[in-house]
C-alpha positions as CSV (number, residue, x, y, z in Angstrom):
1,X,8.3,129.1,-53.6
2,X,6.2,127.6,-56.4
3,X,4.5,129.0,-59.0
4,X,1.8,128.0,-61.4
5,X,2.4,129.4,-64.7
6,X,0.3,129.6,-68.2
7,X,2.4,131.3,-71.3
8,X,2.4,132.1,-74.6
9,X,2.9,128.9,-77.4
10,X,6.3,129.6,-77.3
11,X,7.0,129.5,-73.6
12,X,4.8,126.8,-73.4
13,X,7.2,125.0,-75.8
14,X,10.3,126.2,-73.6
15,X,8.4,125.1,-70.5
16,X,8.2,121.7,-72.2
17,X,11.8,121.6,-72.3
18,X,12.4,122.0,-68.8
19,X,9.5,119.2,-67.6
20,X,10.3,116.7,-70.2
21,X,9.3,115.5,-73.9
22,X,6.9,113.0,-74.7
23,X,8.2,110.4,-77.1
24,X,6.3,108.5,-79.7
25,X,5.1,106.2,-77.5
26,X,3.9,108.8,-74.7
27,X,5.3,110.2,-71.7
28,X,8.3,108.2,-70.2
29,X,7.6,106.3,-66.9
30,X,9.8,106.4,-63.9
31,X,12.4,103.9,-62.7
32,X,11.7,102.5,-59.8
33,X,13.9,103.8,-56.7
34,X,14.1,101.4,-53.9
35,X,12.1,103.3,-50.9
36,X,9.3,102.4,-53.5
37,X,8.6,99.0,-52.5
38,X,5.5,97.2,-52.1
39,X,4.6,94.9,-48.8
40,X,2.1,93.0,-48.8
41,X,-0.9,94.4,-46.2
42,X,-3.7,91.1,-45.0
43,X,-6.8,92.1,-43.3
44,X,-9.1,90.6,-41.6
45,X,-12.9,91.5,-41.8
46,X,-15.7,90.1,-39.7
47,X,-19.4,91.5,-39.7
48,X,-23.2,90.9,-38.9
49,X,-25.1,90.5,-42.2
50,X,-28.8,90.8,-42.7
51,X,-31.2,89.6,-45.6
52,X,-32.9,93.0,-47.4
53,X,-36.4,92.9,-48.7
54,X,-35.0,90.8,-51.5
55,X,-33.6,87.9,-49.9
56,X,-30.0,89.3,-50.7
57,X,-27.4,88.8,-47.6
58,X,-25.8,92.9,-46.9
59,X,-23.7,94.2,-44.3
60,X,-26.1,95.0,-40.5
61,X,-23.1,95.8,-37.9
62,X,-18.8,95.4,-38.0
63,X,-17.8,93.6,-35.7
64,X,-13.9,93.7,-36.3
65,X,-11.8,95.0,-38.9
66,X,-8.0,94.3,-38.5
67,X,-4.2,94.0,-40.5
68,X,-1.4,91.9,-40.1
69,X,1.8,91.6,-41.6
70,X,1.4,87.9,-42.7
71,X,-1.3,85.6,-44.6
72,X,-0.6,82.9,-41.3
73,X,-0.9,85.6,-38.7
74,X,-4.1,86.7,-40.2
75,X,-5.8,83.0,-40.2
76,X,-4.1,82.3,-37.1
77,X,-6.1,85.3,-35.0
78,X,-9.2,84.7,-37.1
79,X,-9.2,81.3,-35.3
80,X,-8.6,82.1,-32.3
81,X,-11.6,84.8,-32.7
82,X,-13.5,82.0,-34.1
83,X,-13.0,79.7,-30.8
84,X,-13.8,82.7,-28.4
85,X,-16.9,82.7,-30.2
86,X,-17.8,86.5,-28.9
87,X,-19.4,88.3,-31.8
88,X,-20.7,91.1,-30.2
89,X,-24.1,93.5,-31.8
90,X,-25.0,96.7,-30.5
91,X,-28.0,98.1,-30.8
92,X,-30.9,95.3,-30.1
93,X,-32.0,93.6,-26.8
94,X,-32.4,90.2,-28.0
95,X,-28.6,89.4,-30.2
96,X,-26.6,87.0,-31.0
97,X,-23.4,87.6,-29.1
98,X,-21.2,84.1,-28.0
99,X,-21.5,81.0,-30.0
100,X,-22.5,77.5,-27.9
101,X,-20.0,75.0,-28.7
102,X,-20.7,72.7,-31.3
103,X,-21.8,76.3,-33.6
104,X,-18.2,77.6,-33.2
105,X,-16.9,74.1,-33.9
106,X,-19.5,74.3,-37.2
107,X,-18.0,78.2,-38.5
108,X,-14.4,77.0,-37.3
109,X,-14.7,73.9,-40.2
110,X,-16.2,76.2,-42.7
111,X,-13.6,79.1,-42.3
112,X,-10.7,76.1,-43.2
113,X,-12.7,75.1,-45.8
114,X,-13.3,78.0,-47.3
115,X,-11.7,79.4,-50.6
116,X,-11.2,83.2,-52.3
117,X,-9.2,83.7,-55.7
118,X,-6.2,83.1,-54.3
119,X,-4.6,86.7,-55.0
120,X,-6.9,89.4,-53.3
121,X,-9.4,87.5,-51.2
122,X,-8.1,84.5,-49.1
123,X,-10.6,83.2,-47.7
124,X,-14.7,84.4,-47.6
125,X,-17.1,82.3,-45.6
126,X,-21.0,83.4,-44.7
127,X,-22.1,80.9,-41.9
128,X,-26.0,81.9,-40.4
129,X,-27.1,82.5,-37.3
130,X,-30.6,83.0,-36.7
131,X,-32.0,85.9,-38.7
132,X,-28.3,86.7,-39.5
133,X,-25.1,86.0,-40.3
134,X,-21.5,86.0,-39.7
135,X,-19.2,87.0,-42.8
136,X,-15.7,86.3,-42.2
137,X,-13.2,87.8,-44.9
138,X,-9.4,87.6,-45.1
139,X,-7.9,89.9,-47.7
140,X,-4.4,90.8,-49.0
141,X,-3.1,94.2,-50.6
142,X,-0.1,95.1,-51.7
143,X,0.7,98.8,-51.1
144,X,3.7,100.9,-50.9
145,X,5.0,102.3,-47.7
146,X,5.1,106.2,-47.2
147,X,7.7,108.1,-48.3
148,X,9.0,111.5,-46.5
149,X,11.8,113.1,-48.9
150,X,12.3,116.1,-50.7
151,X,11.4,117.0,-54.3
152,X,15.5,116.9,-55.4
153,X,15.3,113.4,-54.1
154,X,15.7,110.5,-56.5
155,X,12.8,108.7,-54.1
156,X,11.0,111.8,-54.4
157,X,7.6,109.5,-54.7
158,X,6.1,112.0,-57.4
159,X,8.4,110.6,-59.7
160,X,6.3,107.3,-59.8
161,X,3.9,108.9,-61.1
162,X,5.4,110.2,-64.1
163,X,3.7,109.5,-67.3
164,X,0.3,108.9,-65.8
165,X,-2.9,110.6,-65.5
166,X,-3.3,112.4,-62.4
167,X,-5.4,114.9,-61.0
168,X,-3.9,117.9,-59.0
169,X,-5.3,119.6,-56.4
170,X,-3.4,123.1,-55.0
171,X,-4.6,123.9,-52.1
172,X,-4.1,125.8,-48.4
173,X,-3.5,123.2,-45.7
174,X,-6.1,124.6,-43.3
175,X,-8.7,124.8,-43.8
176,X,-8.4,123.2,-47.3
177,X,-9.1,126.4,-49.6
178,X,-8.6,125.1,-52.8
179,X,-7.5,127.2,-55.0
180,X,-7.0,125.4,-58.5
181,X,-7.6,122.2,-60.0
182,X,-6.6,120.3,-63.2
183,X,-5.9,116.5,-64.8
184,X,-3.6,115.4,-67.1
185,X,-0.8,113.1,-68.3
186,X,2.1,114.3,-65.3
187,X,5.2,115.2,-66.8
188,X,8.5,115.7,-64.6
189,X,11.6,117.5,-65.0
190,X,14.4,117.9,-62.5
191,X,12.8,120.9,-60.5
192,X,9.3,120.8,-62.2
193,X,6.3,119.4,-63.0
194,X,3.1,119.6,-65.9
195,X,-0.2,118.6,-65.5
196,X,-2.2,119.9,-68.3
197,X,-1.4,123.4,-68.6
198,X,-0.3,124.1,-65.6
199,X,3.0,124.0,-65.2
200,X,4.7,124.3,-61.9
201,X,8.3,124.7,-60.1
202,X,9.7,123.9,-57.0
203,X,12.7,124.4,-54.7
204,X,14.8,121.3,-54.5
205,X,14.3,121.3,-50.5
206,X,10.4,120.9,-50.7
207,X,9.1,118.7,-48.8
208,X,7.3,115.6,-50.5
209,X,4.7,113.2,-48.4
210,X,3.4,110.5,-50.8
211,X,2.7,106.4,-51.3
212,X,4.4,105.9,-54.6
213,X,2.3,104.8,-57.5
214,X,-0.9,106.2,-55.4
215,X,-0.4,110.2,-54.4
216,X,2.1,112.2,-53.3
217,X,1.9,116.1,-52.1
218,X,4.1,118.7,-52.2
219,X,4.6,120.8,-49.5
220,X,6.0,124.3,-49.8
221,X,6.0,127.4,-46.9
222,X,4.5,130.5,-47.1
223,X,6.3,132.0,-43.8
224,X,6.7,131.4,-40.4
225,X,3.3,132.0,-38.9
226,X,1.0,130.8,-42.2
227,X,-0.1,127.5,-43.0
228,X,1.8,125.7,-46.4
229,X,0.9,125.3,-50.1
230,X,0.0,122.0,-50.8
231,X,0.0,120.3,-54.3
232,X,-1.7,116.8,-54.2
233,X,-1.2,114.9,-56.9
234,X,-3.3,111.6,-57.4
235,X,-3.6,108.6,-59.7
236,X,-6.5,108.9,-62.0
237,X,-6.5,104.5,-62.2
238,X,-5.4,101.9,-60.4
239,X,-1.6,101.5,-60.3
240,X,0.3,99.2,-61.7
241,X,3.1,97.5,-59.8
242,X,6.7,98.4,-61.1
């Protein structure tokens, strides 16, 4: 079972023992265990946009949101999209639906020609149609796969956190009673954790859910027939990549 605990200055400074010391330069940061790995996640986003009062293009109706594994899977369906010309709109009588010819052979040329930074966005192209207009996005992400371990594990994915800011959250799985909150640079020890004051144990069999460098929960039973603890921890700012 965990606990949550809050001592005198002196157990405090015992409890800092057990969690970990910060060094001159702060809190030590994890090594990277290998279940940690990134991948690389491309999307590809096509909606209906409409003008606003001011002129401005904004986002009217989605018409597909989609992953793949790779950047040339990604253009490769976004063509073939772009060639069945279907872009359906709900919600109106009178819509543009399926490109003509020659207008699919128009948005097919723009989408090759078009250009993002070159690290997130791939390509972004805004082609009009009528009234609207079709915006066709390819992104990429890289994100960390889910880890399932326990808290003894050297993949335990809280570790990855260590030496961050973080915001916990303990909690009641259902139906989400919170029950405390608190921020704070996350310190770890072998069986612990410190966020802030609060400092916290846990059996080395807990279970841990998490996306290294992201979030990561600790689960940890209350009996048979009630519901687990939870202990969400999140990153306060974007991660950085080991």
């Amino acid at each position: 079972m965990s606990a949550i605990t809050r001592g005198t200055p002196d157990d405090t400074r015992r409890e800092r023992e057990d969690v970990g010391r910060e060094t001159a330069t702060g809190p030590a940061r994890a090594v990277a265990h290998p279940s940690w790995r990134f991948q690389d996640r491309f999307e590809l986003w096509i909606d209906w946009m409409v003008r606003n009062s001011a002129g401005q293009w904004h986002p009217h109706q989605s018409v597909l949101q989609r992953s793949y594994r790779t950047r040339e899977d990604t253009l490769l369906h976004a063509e073939r999209i772009i060639l069945r010309g279907d872009f359906p709109m709900q919600g109106r009588s009178v819509t543009p639906v399926t490109l003509i010819r020659n207008r699919r052979e128009e948005l097919l040329a723009a989408f090759r020609a078009a250009e993002g930074d070159g690290v997130t966005l791939i390509r972004e192209v805004l082609f009009p149609v009528g009234e609207y207009a079709l915006s066709l996005k390819v992104t990429c992400e890289r994100v960390a796969d889910e880890v399932r371990t326990s808290f003894a594990h050297a993949g335990n994915p809280l570790r990855s956190l260590a030496g961050q800011s973080v915001k916990l959250t303990v909690l009641i799985e259902h139906p989400y009673d919170v029950l405390s909150r608190a921020e704070g640079v996350l310190e770890m020890g072998e069986l612990g954790a410190r966020v802030g004051s609060e400092v916290l144990t846990f059996q080395g069999g807990a279970g841990v859910t998490g996306v290294p460098y992201r979030h990561a929960t600790v689960a940890v039973s209350r009996g048979l027939l009630k519901r687990p603890m939870l202990y969400r921890f999140e990153l306060l700012q974007a991660p950085d990549e080991p």
